[in-house]
Each structure stands twice: as structure tokens, then as C-alpha cells.
C-alpha positions in Angstrom: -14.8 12.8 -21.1 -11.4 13.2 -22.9 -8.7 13.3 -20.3 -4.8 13.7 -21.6 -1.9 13.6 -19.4 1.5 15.4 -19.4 4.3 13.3 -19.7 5.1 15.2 -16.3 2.0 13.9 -14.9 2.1 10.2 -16.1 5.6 10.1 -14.9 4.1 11.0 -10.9 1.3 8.2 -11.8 4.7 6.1 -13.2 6.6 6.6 -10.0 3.6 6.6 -7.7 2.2 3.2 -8.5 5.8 1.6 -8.8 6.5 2.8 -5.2 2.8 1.3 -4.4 3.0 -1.7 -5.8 6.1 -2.7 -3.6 3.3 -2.5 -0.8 2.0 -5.7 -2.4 -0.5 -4.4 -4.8 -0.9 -5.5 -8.4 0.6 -2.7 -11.0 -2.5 -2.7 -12.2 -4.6 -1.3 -9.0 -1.5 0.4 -8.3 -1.4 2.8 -11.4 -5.8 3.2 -11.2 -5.4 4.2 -7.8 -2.3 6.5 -8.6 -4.5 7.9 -11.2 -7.2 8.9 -9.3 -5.6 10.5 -7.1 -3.8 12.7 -9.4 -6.6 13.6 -11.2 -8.3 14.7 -8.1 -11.8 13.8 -9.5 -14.2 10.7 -10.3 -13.2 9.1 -12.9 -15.3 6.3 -15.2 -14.1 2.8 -16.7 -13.8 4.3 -19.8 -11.8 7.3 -18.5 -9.8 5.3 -16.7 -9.2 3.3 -19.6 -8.1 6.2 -21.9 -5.4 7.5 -19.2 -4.0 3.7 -18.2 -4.2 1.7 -21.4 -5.5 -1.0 -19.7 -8.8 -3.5 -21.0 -11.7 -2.9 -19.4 -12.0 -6.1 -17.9 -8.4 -5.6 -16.3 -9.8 -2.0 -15.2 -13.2 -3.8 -14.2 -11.2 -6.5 -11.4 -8.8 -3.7 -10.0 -11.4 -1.2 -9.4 -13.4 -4.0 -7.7 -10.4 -5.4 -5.0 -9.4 -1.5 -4.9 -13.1 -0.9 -3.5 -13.1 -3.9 -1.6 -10.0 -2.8 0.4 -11.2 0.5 1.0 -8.4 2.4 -1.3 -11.5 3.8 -3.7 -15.2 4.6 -3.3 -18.0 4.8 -6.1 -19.2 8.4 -6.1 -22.3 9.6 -7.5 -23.1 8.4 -11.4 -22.7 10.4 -14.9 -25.9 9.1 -16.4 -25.2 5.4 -16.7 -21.5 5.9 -16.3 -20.2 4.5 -12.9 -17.5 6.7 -11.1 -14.8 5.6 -9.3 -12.4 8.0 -6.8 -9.7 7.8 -4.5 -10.3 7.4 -0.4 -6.9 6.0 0.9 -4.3 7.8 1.3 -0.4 6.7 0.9 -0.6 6.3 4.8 -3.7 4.2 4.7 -1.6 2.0 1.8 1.0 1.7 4.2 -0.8 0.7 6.7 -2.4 -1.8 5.1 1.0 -3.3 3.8 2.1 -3.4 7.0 -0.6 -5.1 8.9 -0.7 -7.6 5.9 2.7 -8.2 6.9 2.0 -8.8 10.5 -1.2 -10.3 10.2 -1.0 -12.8 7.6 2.7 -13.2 7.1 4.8 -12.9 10.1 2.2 -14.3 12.7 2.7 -17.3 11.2 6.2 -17.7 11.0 6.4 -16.9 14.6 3.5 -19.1 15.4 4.9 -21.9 13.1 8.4 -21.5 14.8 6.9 -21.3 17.9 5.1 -24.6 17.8 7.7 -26.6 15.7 11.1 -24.9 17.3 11.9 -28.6 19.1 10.8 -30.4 16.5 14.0 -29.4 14.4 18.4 -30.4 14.4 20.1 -29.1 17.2 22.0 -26.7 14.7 18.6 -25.6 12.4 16.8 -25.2 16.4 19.4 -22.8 17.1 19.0 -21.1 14.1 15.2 -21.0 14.5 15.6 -19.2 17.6 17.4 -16.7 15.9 15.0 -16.5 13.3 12.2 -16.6 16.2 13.7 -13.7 17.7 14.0 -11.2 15.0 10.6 -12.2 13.7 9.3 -11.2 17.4 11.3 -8.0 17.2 9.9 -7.1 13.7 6.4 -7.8 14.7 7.3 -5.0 18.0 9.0 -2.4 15.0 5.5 -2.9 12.7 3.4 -2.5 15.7 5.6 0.8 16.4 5.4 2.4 12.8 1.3 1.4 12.8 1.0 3.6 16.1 2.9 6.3 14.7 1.4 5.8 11.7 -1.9 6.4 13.5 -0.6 9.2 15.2 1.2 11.4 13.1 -1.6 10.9 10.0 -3.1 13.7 10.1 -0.3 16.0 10.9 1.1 17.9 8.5 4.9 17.5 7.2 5.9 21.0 8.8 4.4 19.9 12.0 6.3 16.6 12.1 9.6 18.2 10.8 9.3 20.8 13.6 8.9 18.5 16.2 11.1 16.1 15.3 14.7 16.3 14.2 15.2 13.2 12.6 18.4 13.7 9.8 17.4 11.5 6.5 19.4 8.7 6.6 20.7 6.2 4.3 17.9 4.7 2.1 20.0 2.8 -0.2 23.4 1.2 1.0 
């Protein structure tokens, strides 16, 4: 199937997978999963070959941790052709960043410290604490955006914007 993008388009994919990849996935699966969703439609190897510029082997691995993560599904076959589409959305990405970071990452800082806090020099034990603490507090803030997360999901941006009044505020400083 001959597919051609925009440059309009491949600069959402562009944009897209940059800010996805920040989430801890590879550019790679970053860009396939972009571009499935933006196409809207299953998609082959070969297709996504054509609109990435990736090897097929390169296309091959992503699409297989993509589907093992859950961000993709196979959907029914083109003749011998497999075909790939999206089935996470940017919230189930974030979600999945964030409970990477709580799970796997800051548990065990926090269970390390926990364990080892005495262990260390009066000054790097004071320090620790500190450390101990804001690791603590992060894990309560991650918990927080994953119930909100949960929560708000489904509900459209008017919804949310209607109900709450939150000003944007500084992204960058």
C-alpha cells in the first residue's frame, strides 16, 4: 500500500514521538507508535517501513516490545501481510512512564535508603534523609497524577477545563 505523508503530518509524528520518547521509550517505538496513530489505520512492516525509514528488523523488535507493553495490537491480516495498530493512548504512555518510575526506580531508592540510611557519615546520613524524604513525597505526587490519571481519562478536555480552573503555568523556567 503506498502511503505518503505531509511534511505537516510527519512533523506531528516528529513532535509526537520526541515528546514520547522522554517517557522512556526508544525513538524507534516512539515514532511506529506515533505513526499509527496518526494514520488511524493498520498498518504492515512494510508500510511502516515506507513512512519511518527504518530496517525491517529495527521495525520487526519495536513492533514486538510495543505489543508486549500493550501500546499496539495485531489486527486482522492483508493476505500474508501482518498488521499492526495503535491501542494506548498518550494517557496510557503516561501512565506507564510513571509507574516505571515508581515501580522500578524510585521504590528502590527509597527501599535502598531505607535499609542503608545508618549505615552512612553523619553529614551523607543527613543528606540521605533529605533525599529519603523527597523520594517519599514524589512516590505520594506519582501516586496522585496515576489516580487522576485514572480518573479524568476518559473525560473530555472541555469537561476537565470546565470543571477545573487551573491557569497554565510555567513549563519552562
Amino acid at each position: 500500500m503506498k502511503i505518503s505523508l505531509s511534511e505537516n503530518e510527519k512533523e506531528v509524528i516528529n513532535l509526537t514521538s520526541n515528546m514520547i520518547s522522554h517517557f522512556g521509550l526508544s525513538e524507534a517505538a516512539s515514532r511506529i507508535w506515533a505513526t499509527l496513530v496518526l494514520i488511524g489505520k493498520p498498518l504492515s512492516q512494510s508500510d511502516l517501513k515506507e513512512l519511518t525509514n527504518y530496517s525491517l528488523s529495527v521495525i520487526s523488535i519495536n513492533l514486538s516490545l510495543l505489543e508486549k507493553i500493550g501500546f499496539i495490537r495485531k489486527s486482522a491480516k492483508k493476505g500474508k501481510k501482518k498488521m499492526y495498530e495503535a491501542k494506548a493512548t498518550l494517557f496510557d504512555i503516561l501512565q506507564f512512564f510513571l509507574r516505571n518510575i515508581t515501580g522500578l526506580k524510585l521504590l528502590s531508592v527509597i527501599s535502598y535508603l531505607d535499609t542503608h540510611v545508618n549505615d552512612l557519615s553523619n553529614t551523607s546520613k543527613m543528606n540521605a534523609k533529605k533525599l529519603l524524604n523527597e523520594c517519599n513525597k514524589m512516590k505520594q505526587v506519582i501516586l496522585l497524577m496515576l489516580e487522576i490519571i485514572r480518573k479524568t481519562k476518559y473525560i473530555s478536555y472541555t469537561d476537565i477545563s470546565e470543571v477545573i480552573d487551573i491557569k497554565e503555568p510555567v513549563l519552562v523556567e
